[in-house]
C-alpha positions in Angstrom: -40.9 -53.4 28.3 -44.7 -53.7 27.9 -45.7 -50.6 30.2 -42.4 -48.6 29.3 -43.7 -48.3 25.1 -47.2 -48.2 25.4 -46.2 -45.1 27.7 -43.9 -43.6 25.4 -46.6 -44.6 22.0 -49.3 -42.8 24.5 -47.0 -39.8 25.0 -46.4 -39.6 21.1 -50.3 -39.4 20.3 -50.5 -36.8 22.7 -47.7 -34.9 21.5 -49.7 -35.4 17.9 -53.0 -34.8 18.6 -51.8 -31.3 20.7 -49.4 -30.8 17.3 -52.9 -30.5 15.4 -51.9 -34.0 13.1 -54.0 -36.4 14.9 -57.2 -36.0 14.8 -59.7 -38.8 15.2 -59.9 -41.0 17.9 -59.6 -44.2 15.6 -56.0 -42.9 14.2 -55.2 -42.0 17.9 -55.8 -45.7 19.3 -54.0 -47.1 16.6 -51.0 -44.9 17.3 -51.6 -46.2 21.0 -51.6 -49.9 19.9 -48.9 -50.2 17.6 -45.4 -51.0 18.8 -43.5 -49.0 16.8 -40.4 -50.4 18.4 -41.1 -53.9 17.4 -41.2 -52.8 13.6 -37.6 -50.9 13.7 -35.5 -53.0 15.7 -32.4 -51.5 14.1 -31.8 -48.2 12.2 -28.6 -46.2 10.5 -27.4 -42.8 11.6 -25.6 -40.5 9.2 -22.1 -39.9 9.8 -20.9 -37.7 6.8 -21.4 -39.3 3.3 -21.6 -42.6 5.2 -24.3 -44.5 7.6 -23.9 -46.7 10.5 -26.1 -49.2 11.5 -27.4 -49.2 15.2 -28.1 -51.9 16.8 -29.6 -51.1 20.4 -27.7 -53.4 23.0 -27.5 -52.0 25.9 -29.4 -50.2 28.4 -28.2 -46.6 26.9 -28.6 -47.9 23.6 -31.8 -49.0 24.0 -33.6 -45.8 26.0 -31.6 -43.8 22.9 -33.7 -45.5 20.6 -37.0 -46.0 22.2 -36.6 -42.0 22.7 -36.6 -41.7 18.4 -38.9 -44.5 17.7 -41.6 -42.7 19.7 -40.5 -39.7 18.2 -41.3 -37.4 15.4 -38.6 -39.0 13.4 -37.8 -40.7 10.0 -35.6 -43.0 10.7 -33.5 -44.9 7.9 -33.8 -48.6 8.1 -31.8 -49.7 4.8 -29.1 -48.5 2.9 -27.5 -49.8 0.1 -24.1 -48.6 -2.5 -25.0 -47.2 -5.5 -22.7 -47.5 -8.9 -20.2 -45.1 -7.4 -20.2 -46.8 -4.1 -22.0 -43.7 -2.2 -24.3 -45.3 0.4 -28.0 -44.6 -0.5 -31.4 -45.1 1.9 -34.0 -47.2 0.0 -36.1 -47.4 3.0 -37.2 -45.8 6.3 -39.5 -45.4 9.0 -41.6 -42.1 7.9 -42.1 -39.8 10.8 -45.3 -40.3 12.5 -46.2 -36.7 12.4 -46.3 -37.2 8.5 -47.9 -40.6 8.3 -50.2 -39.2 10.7 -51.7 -36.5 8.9 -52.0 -38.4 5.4 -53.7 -40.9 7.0 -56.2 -38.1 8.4 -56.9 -36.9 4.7 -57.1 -40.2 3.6 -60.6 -40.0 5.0 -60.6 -43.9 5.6 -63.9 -45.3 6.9 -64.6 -49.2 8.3 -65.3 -51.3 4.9 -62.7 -49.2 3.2 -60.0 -51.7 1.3 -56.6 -49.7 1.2 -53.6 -50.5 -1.0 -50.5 -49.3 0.1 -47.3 -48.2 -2.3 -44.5 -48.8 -0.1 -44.6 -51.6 2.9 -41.1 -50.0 4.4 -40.9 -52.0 7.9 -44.7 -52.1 8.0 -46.0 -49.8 10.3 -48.7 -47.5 7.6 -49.6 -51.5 7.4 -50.1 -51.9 10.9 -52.0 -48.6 11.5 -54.5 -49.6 8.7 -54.8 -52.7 10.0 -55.8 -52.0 13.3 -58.2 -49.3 11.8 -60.1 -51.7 9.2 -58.5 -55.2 9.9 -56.0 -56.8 8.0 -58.5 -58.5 5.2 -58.6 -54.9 4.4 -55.2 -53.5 4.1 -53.0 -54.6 0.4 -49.3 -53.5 1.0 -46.3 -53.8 -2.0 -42.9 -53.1 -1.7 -40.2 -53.9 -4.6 -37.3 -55.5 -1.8 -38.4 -58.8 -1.3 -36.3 -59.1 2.2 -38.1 -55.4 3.7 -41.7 -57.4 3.0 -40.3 -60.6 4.6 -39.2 -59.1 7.4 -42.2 -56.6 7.7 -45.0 -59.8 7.4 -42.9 -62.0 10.3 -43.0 -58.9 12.7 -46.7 -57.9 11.6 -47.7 -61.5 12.3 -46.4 -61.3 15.6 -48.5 -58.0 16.6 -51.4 -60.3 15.0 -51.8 -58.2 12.1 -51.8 -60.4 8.6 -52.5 -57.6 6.0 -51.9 -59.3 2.2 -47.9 -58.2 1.0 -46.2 -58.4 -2.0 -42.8 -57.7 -3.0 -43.2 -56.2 -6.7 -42.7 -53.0 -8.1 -45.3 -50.7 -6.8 -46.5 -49.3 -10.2 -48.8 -51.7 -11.5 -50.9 -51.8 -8.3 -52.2 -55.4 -7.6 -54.9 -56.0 -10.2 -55.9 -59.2 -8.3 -57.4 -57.8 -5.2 -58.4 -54.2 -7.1 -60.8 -52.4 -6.6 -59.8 -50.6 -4.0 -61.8 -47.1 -1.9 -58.2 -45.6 -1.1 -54.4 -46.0 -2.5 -51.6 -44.5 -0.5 -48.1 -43.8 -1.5 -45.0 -43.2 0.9 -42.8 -43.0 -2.2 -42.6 -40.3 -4.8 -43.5 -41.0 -8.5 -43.1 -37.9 -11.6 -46.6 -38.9 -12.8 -49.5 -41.0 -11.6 -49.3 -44.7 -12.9 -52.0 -46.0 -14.9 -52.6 -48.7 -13.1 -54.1 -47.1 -10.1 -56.0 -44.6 -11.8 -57.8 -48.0 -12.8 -57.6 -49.7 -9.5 -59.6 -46.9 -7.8 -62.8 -47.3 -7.4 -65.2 -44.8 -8.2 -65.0 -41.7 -5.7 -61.9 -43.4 -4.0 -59.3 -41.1 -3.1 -55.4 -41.6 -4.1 -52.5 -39.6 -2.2 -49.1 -39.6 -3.3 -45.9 -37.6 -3.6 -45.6 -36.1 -7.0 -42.2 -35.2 -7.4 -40.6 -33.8 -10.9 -37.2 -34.1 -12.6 -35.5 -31.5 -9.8 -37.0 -34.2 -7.1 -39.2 -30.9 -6.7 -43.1 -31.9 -5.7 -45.6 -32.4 -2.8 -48.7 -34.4 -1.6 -51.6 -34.8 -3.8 -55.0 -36.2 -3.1 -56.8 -37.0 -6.1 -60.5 -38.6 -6.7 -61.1 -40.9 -8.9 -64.7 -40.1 -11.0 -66.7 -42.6 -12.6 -64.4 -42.6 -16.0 -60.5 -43.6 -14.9 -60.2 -39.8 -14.2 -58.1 -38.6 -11.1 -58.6 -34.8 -10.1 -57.9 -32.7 -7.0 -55.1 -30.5 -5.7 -51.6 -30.7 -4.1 -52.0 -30.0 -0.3 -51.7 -26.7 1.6 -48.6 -28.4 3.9 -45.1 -30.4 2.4 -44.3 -34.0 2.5 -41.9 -36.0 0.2 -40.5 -39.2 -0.4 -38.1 -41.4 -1.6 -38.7 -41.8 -5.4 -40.6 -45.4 -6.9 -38.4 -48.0 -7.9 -38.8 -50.3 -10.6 -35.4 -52.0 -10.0 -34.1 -53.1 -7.0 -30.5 -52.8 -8.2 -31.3 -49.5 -9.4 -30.3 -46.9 -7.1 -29.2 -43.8 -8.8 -27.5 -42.4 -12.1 -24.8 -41.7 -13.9 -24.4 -38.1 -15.1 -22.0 -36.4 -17.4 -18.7 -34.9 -15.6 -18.0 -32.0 -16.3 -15.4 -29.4 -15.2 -17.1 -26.4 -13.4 -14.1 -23.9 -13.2 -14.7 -23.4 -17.1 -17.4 -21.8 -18.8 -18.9 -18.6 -19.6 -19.8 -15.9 -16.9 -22.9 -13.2 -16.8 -25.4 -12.1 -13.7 -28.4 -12.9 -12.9 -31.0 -11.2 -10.3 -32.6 -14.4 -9.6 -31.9 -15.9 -6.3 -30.4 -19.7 -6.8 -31.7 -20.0 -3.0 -35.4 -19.3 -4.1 -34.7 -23.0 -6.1 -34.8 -24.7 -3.2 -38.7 -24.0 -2.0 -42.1 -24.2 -3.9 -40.6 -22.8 -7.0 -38.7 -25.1 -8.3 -41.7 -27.2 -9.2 -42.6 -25.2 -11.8 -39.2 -24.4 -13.0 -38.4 -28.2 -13.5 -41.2 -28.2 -16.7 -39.0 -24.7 -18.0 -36.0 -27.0 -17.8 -35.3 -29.9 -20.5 -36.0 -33.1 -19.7 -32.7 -34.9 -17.9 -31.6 -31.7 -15.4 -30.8 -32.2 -12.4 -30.4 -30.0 -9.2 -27.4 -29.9 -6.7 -25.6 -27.9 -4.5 -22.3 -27.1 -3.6 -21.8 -26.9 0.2 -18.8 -25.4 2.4 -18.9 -26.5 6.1 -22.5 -27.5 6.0 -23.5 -24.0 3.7 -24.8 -24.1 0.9 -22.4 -22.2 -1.9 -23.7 -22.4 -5.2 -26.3 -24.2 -7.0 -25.9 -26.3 -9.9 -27.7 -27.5 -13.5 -26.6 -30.1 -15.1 -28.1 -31.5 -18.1 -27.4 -35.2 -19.7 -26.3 -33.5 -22.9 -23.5 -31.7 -21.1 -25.1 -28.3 -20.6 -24.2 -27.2 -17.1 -24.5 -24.0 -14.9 -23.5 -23.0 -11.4 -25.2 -19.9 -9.6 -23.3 -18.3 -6.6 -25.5 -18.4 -3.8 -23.9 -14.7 -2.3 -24.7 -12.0 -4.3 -22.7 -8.9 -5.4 -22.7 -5.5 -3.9 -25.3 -4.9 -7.1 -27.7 -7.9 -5.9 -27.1 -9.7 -8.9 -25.6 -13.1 -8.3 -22.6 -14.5 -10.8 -23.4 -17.6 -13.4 -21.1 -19.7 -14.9 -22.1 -22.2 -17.8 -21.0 -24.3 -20.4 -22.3 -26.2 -22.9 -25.5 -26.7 -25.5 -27.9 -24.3 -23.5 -27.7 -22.0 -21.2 -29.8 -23.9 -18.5 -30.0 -21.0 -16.3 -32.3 -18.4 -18.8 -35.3 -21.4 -18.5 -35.0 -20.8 -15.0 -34.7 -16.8 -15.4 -38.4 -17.5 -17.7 -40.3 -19.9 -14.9 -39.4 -17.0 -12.3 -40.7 -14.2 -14.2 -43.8 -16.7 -14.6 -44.2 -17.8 -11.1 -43.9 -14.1 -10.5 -46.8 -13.0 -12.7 -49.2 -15.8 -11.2 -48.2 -14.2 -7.7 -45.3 -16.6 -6.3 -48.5 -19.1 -5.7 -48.3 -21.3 -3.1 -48.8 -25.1 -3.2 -52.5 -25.3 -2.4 -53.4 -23.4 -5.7 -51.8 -26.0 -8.1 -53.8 -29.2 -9.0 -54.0 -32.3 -10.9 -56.0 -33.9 -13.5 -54.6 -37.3 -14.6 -56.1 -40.5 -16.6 -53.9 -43.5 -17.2 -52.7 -41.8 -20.7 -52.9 -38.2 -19.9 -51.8 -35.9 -16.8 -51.7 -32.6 -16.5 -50.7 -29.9 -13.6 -53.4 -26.4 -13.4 -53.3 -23.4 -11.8 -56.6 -22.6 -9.5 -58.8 -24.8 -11.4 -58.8 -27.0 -14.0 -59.8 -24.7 -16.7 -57.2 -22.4 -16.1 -54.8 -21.3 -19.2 -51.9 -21.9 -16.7 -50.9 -25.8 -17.3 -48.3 -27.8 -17.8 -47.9 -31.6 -18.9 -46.6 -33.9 -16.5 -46.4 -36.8 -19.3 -47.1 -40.3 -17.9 
């Protein structure tokens, strides 16, 4: 078993490196070192609105899931029902491409102390730890049985990074300062507490996601004041959202019926939604919108608004022999015309792509720019 993954985790950094996401020979060894395998012994597959849990067994099984552990793959490792009884991941297995290339911009260097947002199954926490040793490497998670299980299995690889199971967003004073924080969960603003946690010049990357779970990766560097600054990067990652609760996992939102409503047009694409634009449309929208789709055999067929107030719109995704596509909507607003405003905007600025828009955040104040920080073009993130 030995010889057949350190093959396949050999193969993988190769596939990596040649991909352009590896970079250093440091990162590259540690992809060669770590058994990935050991760290997801288990994973669920989709099947609908539902997830099975695989256990490898057999000798199919097992070569079927060696194949996507040494794979580009995220793979979903725990699931659990939400207040309607859908089945929601909490936690997975971030593709390696991805975890890869944040922990190239990272920019670690031996001495570095790293707190991680996010243990998962422990295998960010492994890499770092076989980069800078585990007296270096802080990991939290908020499920008490994912850190259990990831400090047993870490323990066995020889790796005994410090873990905590508490809610991610008040860092872990005790051990702070720390040269680098990394995130593999999505938060709408930077917390205070590791702003403060940072040491001066240390770098924080995270997933900034808004209300319409719309965002990317940020690096931001701390100054000598508890003031964060730098810009989202040029390529997309995302994440699963922070949690404060572990019970918590989702919301409950208004019902409302969708076959009533008012009708007009619109010469906005709903599809243009789904990429880079929607980050700036979510601070158009009010506070509590949310953004879903309706989907036909896989297809997307409309998108949808709905606000907690009861304000609601769906956008046909197919437009008329005109080009103008058919909006329904009901209720206090018309959430649609914010959307129509933020186009015309993101227009005007030249549809900008991700790489122009940056960051300034302290522990009371955050803020989004344009091109630079001075820029007219910003909008408040809130904290």
């Amino acid at each position: 078993m030995t010889v057949e993954w350190q093959a396949r985790a050999e193969a993988l950094a190769g596939k990596l490196a040649a991909d352009g996401d590896l970079r250093t020979a440091q990162w590259r060894a540690a992809v060669c070192a770590v058994p990935r395998h050991d760290l997801v012994p288990r994973y669920y597959e989709q099947e609908g609105a539902t997830y099975k849990l695989v256990t490898p067994d057999d000798g199919v099984s097992r070569q079927a899931w060696l194949d996507l552990v040494y794979s580009d793959t995220t793979l979903i490792t725990a699931v659990v029902a939400d207040p309607s009884g859908r089945q929601v991941p909490v936690s997975s297995s971030t593709k390696p491409d991805l975890m890869v290339r944040m922990l190239e911009v990272l920019d670690v260097h031996d001495g570095h102390r790293v707190l991680e947002i996010g243990t998962g199954t422990g295998y960010n926490a492994a890499m770092l730890s076989h980069r800078l040793g585990s007296d270096r490497v802080f990991s939290i998670d908020l499920r008490p049985e994912l850190v259990a299980a990831a400090r047993d299995r870490l323990a066995t690889m020889g790796y005994r990074p410090v873990l905590r199971a508490m809610d991610g967003s008040g860092g872990l004073p005790e051990h702070a300062p720390f040269d680098r924080i990394i995130a593999t969960c999505s938060v709408a603003a930077i917390p205070g507490p590791w702003i403060e946690q940072t040491a001066p010049g240390g770098l924080i990357l995270v997933d900034v996601e808004g209300q319409l779970s719309a965002g990317n990766l940020v690096l931001l560097r701390r100054g000598d004041e508890p003031v964060a600054e730098g810009r989202f990067l040029h390529w997309y990652g995302r994440f699963m959202a922070l949690r404060h609760d572990a019970d918590s996992v989702g919301q409950s939102w208004p019902a409302v019926d969708r076959s009533q409503g008012k009708e007009r047009a619109t010469t906005v694409d709903p599809a243009e939604l789904d990429g880079g634009f929607r980050f700036l449309a979510q601070f158009r929208l009010p506070s509590g919108t949310r953004h879903t789709l309706t989907v036909d055999d896989g297809t997307p067929t409309a998108t949808c608004l709905t606000h907690r107030d009861g304000a609601w719109c769906t956008i046909d995704r197919k437009a008329d022999d005109s080009g103008r596509y058919r909006v329904r909507y009901a209720g206090p607003r018309d959430l649609w015309t914010d959307v129509e405003h933020a186009h015309d905007q993101w227009r005007t600025m030249g549809a900008p792509a991700w790489h122009r828009f940056g960051l300034t955040a302290t522990p009371t104040t955050q803020r989004v720019w344009l091109d630079n920080p001075d820029n007219p073009h910003t909008w408040n993130l809130g904290t």
